[in-house]
C-alpha positions as CSV (number, residue, x, y, z in Angstrom):
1,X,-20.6,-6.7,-15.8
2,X,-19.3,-2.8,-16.4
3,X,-17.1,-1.7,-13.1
4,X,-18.4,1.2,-11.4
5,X,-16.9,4.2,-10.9
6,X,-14.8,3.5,-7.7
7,X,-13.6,0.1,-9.3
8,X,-12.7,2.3,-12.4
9,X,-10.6,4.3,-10.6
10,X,-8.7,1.3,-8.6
11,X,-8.4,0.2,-12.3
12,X,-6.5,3.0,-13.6
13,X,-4.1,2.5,-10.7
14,X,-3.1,-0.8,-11.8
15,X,-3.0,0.3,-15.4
16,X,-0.6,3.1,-15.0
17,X,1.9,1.1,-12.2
18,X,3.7,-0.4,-15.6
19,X,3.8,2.8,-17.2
20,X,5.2,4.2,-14.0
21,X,8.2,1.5,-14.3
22,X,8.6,2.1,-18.1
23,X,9.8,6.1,-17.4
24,X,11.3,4.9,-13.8
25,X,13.6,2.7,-15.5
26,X,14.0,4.1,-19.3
27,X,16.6,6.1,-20.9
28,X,15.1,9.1,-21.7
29,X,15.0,12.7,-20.9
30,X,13.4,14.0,-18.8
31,X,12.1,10.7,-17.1
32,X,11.9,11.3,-13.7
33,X,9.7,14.0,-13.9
34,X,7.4,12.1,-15.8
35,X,7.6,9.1,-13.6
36,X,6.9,11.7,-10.6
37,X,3.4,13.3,-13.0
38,X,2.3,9.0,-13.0
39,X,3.3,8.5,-9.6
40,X,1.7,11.3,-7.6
41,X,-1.6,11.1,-10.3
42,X,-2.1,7.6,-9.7
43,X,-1.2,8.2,-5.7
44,X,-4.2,10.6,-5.7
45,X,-6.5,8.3,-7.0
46,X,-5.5,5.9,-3.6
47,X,-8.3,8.7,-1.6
48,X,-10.2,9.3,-4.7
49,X,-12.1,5.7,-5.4
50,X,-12.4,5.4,-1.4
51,X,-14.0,8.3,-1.4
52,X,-16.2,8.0,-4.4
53,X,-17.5,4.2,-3.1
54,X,-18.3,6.0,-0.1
55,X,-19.8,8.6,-1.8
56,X,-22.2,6.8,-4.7
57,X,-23.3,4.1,-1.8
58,X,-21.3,1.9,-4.1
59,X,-19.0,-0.2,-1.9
60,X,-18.2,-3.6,-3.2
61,X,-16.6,-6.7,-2.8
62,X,-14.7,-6.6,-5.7
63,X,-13.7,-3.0,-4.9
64,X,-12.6,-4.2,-1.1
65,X,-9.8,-6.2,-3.6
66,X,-9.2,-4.0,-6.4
67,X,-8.2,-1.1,-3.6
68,X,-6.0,-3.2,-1.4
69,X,-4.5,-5.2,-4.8
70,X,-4.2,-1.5,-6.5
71,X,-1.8,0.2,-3.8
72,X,0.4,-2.5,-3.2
73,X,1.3,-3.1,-7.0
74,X,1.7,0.7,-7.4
75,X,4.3,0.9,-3.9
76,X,5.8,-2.7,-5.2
77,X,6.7,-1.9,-8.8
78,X,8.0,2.1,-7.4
79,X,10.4,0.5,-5.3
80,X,11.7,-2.3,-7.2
81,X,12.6,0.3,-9.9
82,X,14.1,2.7,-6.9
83,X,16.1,-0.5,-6.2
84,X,17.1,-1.2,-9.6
85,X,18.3,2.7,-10.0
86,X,20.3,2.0,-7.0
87,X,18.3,4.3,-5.2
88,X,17.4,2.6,-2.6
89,X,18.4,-0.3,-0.6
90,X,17.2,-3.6,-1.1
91,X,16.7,-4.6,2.4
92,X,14.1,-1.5,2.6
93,X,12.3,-2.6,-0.2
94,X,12.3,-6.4,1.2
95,X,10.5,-4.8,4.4
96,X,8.0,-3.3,2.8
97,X,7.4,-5.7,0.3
98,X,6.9,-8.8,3.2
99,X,4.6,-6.5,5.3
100,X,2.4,-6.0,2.1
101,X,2.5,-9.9,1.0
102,X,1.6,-10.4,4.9
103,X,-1.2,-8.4,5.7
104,X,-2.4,-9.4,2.0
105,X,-2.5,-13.2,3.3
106,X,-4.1,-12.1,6.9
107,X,-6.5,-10.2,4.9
108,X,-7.8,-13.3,2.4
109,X,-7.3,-15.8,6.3
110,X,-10.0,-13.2,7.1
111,X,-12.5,-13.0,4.2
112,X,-12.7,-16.7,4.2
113,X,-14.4,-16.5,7.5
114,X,-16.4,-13.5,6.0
115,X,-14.3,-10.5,8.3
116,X,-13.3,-7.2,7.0
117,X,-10.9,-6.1,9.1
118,X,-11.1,-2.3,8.7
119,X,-7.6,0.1,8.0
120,X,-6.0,2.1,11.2
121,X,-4.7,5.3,11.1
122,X,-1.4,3.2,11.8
123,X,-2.1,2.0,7.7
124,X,-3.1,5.0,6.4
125,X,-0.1,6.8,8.3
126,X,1.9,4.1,6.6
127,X,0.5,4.5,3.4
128,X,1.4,8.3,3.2
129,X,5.2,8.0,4.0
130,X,5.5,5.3,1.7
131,X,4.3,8.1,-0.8
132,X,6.3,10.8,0.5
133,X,9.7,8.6,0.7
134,X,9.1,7.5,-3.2
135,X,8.2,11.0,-4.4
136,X,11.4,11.9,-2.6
137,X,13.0,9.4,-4.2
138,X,12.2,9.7,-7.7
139,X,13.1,13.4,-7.6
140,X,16.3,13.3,-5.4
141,X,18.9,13.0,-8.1
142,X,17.3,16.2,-10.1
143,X,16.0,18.3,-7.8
144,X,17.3,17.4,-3.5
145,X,21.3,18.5,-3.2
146,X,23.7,16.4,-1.2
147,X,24.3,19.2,0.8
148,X,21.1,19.4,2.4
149,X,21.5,17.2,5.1
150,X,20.0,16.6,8.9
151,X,22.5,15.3,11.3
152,X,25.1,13.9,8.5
153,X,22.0,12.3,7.1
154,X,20.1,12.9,3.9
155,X,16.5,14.4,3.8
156,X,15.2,10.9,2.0
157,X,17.1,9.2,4.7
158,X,14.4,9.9,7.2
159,X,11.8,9.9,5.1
160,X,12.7,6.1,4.1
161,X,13.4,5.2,8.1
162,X,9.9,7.1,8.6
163,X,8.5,4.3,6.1
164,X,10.0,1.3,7.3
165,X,9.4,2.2,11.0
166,X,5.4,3.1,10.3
167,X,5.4,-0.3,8.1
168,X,6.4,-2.2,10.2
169,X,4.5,-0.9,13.1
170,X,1.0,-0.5,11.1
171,X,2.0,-4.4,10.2
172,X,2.1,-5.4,14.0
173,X,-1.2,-3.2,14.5
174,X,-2.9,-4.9,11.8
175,X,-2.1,-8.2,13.0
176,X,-2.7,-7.4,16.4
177,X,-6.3,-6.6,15.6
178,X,-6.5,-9.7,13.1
179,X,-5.5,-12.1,16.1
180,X,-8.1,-10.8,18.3
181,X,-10.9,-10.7,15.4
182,X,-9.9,-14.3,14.3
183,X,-9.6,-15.7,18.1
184,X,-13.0,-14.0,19.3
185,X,-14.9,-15.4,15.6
186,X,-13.0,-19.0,16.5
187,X,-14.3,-18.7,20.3
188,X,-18.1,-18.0,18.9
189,X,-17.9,-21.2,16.6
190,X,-17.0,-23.5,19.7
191,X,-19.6,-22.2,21.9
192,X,-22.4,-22.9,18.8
193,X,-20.9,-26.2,18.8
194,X,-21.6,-26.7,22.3
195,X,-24.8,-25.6,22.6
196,X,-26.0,-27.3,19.0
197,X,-28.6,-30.2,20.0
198,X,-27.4,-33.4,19.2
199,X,-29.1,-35.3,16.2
């Protein structure tokens, strides 16, 4: 079976998070800038196949994965590289890594018991400063000054406290809202079992 267009696009996002880590992490010239070019290309397509399934009527199930699966080996390979760079701190990375492997386990808890539990603006908020604090990332050693500074404290400083504090929050949300989904569908299977005649 051919993918359709939105799945296409989910596809190229997972195809170009390896080439992403090869100039992140190679020893070239010039590689940042070409990591940023991969990065904010394959970023954009995050909207783009969302929009498109939307679009063409042509939402699927395999899309609902490909989308999910798509950003979070994109954000996961960016920041192990950041870390490798020793640009960013491990610990960071670990929080955002654990929110993503979480949600992805509370997502599959809910699919087995046929739920979709739809994104907030808490995850899409999330989503966009995880962009903004690796694009800042990638081009802070080129382009950002250690002068410029906020309080004693680097511009990608509070972009990456930004992150961590709207992952973690957008984490709680979505759990939050999985709890209630998961408790109200458990509540409805008791009652049928109540009321089901007895053989």
């Amino acid at each position: 079976m051919r993918p359709n267009l939105p799945n296409s696009i989910s596809l190229s996002r997972i195809v170009l998070t390896p080439v992403l880590m090869v100039f992140l992490l190679a020893d070239i010239p010039a590689r940042d800038i070409v990591a940023l070019v991969v990065f904010v290309l394959a970023a954009t397509t995050d909207s783009l196949d969302g929009y498109v399934a939307r679009k063409r009527r042509q939402t699927t199930v395999v899309g609902a994965f490909l989308d999910p699966l798509a950003d979070k080996l994109l954000v996961t390979a960016a920041l192990v590289s950041l870390v490798a760079l020793g640009e960013l701190s491990a610990w960071a990375a670990m929080v955002v890594i654990a929110r993503e492997l979480a949600v992805s386990g509370l997502r599959m808890i809910a699919a087995a018991q046929d739920m979709v539990i739809s994104a907030s603006r808490w995850g899409k908020a999330k989503t966009a400063s995880q962009m903004l604090a690796i694009v800042a990332l990638i081009i802070q050693p080129r382009w950002l000054k250690p002068e410029w500074t906020l309080g004693g404290k680097s511009i990608t400083w509070y972009l990456i406290m930004l992150m961590l504090v709207l992952t973690v929050l957008s984490g709680l949300d979505y759990f939050v809202r999985a709890w209630r989904h998961l408790g109200q569908a458990s509540a409805e299977v008791k009652t049928d079992a109540r009321e089901a005649p007895l053989p």
